[in-house]
Every structure is written in C-alpha cells, then in structure tokens.
DRENTOR-216727 format. One record per residue (C-alpha): x, y, z; residue in one letter. Coordinates in pm, 1 decimal, always signed. Example, Ala and Ser with C-alpha at 12.3 -4.5 7.8 and 13.67 -1.06 7.14 Angstrom:
2
((+1230.0; -450.0; +780.0); "A")
((+1367.0; -106.0; +714.0); "S")
This chain:
205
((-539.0; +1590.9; +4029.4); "X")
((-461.7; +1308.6; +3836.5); "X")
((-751.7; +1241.8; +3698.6); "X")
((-785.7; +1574.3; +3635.7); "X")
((-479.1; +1639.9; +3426.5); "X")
((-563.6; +1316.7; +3238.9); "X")
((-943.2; +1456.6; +3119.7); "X")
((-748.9; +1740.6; +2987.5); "X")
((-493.3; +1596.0; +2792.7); "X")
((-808.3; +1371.1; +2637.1); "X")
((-1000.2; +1727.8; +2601.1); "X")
((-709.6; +1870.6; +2407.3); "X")
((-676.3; +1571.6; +2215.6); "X")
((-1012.2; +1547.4; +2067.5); "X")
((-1006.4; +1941.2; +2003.1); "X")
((-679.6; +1846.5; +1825.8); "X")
((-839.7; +1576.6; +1630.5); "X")
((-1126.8; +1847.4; +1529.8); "X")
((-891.4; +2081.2; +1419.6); "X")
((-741.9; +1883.6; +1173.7); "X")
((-1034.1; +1743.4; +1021.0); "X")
((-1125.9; +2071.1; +966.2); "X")
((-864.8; +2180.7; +813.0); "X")
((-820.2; +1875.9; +590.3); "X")
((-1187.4; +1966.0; +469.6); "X")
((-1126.5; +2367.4; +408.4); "X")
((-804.4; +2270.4; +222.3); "X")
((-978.0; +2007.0; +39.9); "X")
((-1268.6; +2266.0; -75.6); "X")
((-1047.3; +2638.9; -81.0); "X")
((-677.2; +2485.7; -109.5); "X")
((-468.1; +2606.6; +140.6); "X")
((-447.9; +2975.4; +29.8); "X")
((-806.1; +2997.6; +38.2); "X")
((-837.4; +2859.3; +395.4); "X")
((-819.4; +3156.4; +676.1); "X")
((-756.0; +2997.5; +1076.4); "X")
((-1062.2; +3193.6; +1140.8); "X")
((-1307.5; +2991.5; +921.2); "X")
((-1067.9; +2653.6; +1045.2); "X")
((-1154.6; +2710.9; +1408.0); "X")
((-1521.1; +2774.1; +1347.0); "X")
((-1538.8; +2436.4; +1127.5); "X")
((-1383.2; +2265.8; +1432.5); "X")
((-1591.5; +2442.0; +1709.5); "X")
((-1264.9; +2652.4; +1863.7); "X")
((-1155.4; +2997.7; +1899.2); "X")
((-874.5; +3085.6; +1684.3); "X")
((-695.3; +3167.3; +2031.1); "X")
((-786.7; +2799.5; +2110.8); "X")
((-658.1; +2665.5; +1780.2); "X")
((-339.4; +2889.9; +1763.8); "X")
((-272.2; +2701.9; +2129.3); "X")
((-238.9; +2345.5; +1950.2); "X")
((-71.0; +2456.1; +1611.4); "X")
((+141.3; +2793.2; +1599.7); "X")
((+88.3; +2898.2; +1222.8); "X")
((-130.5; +2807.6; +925.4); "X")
((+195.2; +2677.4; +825.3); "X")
((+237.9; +2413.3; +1116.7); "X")
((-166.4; +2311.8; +1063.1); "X")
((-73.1; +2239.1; +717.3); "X")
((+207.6; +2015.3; +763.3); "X")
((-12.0; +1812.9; +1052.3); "X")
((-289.0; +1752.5; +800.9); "X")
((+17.6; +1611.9; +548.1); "X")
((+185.7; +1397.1; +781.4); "X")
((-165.6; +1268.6; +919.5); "X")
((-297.7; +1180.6; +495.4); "X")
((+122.5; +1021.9; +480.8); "X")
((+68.4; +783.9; +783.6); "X")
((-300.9; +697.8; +626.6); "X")
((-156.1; +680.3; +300.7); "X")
((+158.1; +454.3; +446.0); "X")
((-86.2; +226.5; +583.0); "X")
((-293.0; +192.2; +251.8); "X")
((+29.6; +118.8; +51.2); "X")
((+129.7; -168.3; +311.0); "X")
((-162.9; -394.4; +107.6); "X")
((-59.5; -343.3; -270.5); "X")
((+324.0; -312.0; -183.4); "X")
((+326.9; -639.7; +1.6); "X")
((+216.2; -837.2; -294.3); "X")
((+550.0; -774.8; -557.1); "X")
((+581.9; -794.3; -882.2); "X")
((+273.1; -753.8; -1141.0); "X")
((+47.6; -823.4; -792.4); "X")
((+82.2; -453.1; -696.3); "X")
((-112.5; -335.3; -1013.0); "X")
((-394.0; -580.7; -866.9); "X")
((-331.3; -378.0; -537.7); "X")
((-321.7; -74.4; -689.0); "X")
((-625.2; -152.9; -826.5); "X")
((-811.5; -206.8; -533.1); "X")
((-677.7; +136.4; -364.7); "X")
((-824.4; +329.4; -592.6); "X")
((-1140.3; +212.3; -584.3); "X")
((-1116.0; +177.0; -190.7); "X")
((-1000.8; +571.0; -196.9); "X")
((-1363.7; +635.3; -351.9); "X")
((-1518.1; +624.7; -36.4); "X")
((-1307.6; +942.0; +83.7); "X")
((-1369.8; +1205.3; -145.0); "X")
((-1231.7; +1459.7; +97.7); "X")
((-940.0; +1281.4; +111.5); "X")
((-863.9; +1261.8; -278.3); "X")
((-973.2; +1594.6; -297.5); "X")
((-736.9; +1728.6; -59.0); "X")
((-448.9; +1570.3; -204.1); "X")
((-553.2; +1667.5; -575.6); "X")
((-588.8; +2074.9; -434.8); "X")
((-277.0; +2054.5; -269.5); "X")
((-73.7; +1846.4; -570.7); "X")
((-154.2; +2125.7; -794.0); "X")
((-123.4; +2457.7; -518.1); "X")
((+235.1; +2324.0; -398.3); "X")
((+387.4; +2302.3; -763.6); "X")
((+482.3; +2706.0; -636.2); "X")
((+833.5; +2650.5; -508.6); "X")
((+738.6; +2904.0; -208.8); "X")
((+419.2; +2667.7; -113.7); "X")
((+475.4; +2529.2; +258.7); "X")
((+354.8; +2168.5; +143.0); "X")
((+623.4; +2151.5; -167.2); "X")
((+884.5; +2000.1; +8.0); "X")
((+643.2; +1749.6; +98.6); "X")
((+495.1; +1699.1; -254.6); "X")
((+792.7; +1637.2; -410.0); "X")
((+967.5; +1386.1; -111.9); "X")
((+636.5; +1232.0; -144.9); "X")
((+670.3; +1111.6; -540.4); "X")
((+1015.2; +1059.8; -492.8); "X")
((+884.6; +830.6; -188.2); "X")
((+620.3; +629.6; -343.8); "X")
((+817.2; +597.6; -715.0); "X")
((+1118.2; +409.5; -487.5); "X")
((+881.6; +192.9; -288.4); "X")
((+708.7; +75.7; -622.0); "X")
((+1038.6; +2.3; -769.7); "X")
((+1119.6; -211.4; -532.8); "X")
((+825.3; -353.6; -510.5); "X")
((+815.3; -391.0; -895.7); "X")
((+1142.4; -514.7; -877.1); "X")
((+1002.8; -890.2; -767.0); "X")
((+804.0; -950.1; -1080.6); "X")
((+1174.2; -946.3; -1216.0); "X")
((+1281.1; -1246.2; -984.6); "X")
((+962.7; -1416.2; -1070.5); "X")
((+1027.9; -1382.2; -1440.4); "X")
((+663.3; -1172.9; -1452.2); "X")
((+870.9; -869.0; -1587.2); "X")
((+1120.5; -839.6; -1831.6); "X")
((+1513.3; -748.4; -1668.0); "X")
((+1526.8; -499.3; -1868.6); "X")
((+1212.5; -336.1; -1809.0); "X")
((+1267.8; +19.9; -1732.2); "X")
((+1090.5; +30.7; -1349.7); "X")
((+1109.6; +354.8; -1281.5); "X")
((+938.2; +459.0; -1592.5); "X")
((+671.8; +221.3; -1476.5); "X")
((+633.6; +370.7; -1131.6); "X")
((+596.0; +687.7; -1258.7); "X")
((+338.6; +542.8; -1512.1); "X")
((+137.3; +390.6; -1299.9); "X")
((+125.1; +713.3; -1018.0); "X")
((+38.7; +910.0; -1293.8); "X")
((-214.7; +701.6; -1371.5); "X")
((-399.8; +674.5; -1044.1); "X")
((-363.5; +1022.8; -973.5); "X")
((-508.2; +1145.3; -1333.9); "X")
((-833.0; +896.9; -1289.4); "X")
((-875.5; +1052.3; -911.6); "X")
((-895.5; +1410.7; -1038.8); "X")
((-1131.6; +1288.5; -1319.8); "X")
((-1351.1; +1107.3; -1021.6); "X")
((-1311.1; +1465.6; -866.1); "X")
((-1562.4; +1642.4; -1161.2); "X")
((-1735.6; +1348.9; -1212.0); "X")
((-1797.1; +1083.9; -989.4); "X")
((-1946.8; +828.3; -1268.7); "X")
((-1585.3; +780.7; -1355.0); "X")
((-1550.8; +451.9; -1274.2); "X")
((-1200.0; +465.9; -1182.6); "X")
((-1104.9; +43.3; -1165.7); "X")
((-1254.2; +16.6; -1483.1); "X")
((-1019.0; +280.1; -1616.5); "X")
((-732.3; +187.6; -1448.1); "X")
((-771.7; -176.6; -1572.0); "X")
((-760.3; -43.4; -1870.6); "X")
((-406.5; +132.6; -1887.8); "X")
((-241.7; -62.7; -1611.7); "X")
((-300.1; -425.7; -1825.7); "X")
((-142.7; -199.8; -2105.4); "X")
((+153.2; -109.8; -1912.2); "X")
((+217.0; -414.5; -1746.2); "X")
((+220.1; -622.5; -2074.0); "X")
((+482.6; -408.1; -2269.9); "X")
((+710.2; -505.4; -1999.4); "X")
((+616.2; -874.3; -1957.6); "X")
((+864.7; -1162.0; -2026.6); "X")
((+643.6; -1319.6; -2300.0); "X")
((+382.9; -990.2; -2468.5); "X")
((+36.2; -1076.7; -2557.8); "X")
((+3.9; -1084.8; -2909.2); "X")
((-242.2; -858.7; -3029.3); "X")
C-alpha cells in the first residue's frame, strides 16, 4: 500500500512537472490570454479533467509557472548579487548571456511583462512586486561599491537599478526578434556607461 501510494504521489508529480512546462511554453508563444487549458493539457499529455485536478483555474496555472521562473530567477540572481558593488554589472553581464540558452524562458517573461501592464491581468501583482523586488536587492547590492569607494556617495542607486533592469530587459526583447543580437556585447556597452557616471574618479573622455 505503501509503495503504492508513494508511485502515485511520484506519478502526479511528474504530470505536475508536465503541466507547467507546458504552460510556460503556450504562455511564452500565445501570452496568457491566448493560451486555452485545453491546448495546455494536450501540450503536457493530460486531460483537461486531469489538469484541472492539479491546478483549479487558468488563474492558479499561471501563478505556478511565475513562482516556478521567481525561484529560477532567485537562484540566478544569488551569482551577480553576491559580488557588490560595480562586480554585479560583471554578474549581470554574465546572466544575460547565460539566459540565451533559454529562449522560452526570456520569452515568457517578455509576453507576460507586456500582457500584465492591464491592471485586471492575474500576473500584475506579480510584475510589479517583482521590479520593486529586484530594484531593492540591486540597491543593496550596489550599495557596497559605495563602501569600497567604487561608487560615488552620492550616486543616485536607485536610478541605477532601474537603469540597469531596463537595460537587460530591452536587449532580451531585442534577442527575442533577432537572435544575432549579441546581447553582452550590448550590454557592455551601456552598463560601462552607467557605471562610470557614477564612479568616484570618471574616465576622462
């Protein structure tokens, strides 16, 4: 019996797992509106009786699929974050070109950026908690370069943050139309810019 019970709760695991990919790729490719639980649970192999048993609502399904890309993306941000000061731009760096091997992934969180601006959109809550999220933690993190006399006390971090998410998340949905972009190449670019107005001692030009 045992044994039993514990193949099933591995069974319903796994057809949990497929569910979700699933509908990470159907929200990455129709956005979230576009995506019916009927063509969800044929991606992932279930009837939508089956899928309905594991999430209750479209709804629910979408806010699994956000929390599961906000642990992944929590676990991405550990690397960059962890280095302080003008290290996390190196970091950041790196992320973006690491996040070109998931184009789902980006493409998913572009869609769903740009569907859950609507105030009524199930993920918006989540969108905006997100930013405010990730533009504290890179304070903070920014905040070191301060201590190490890498950034300027009176550099305005928060505009910085903001500069810098907008940065990575503008290059990603250029990569999304065109994957030639060469996205560290760019970033490089605009980051080095960034960072320097805000150094202790500029670059002349």
């Amino acid at each position: 019996m045992g044994a039993k019970l514990g193949q099933n709760n591995v069974k319903g695991e796994q057809t949990k797992t497929a569910i979700l990919a699933a509908a990470e790729q159907l929200f990455a490719e129709s956005g979230y509106r576009g995506a019916s639980l009927a063509n969800i649970a044929e991606r992932a192999g279930v009837t939508q009786s089956g899928l309905l048993h594991h999430f209750n609502s479209k709804d629910e399904l979408l806010v699994a699929v956000l929390e599961q890309h906000n642990r992944d993306d929590d676990a991405l941000l550990i690397g960059p974050l962890s280095l302080g000061g003008a290290d996390v731009i190196t970091g950041l760096r790196e992320l973006i070109v690491q996040n070109s091997e998931n184009r789902v992934s980006v493409r998913l969180f572009a869609v769903l950026v740009a569907e859950s601006t609507s105030v009524d959109h199930p993920g918006h809550d989540y969108m905006k908690a997100r930013y405010d999220r990730l533009r504290n933690r890179l304070v903070g993190a920014l905040s070191i370069g301060i201590q190490r006399a890498e950034i300027r006390a009176d550099a305005d971090l928060e505009v910085l943050a903001s500069a810098l998410i907008a940065l990575m998340d503008g290059i990603q949905l250029q990569w999304i139309y065109n994957a030639q972009v060469d996205m560290g190449a760019a970033f490089d670019l605009v980051a080095r810019a960034l960072v320097e107005s805000m150094a202790t001692t500029p670059t002349a030009v």
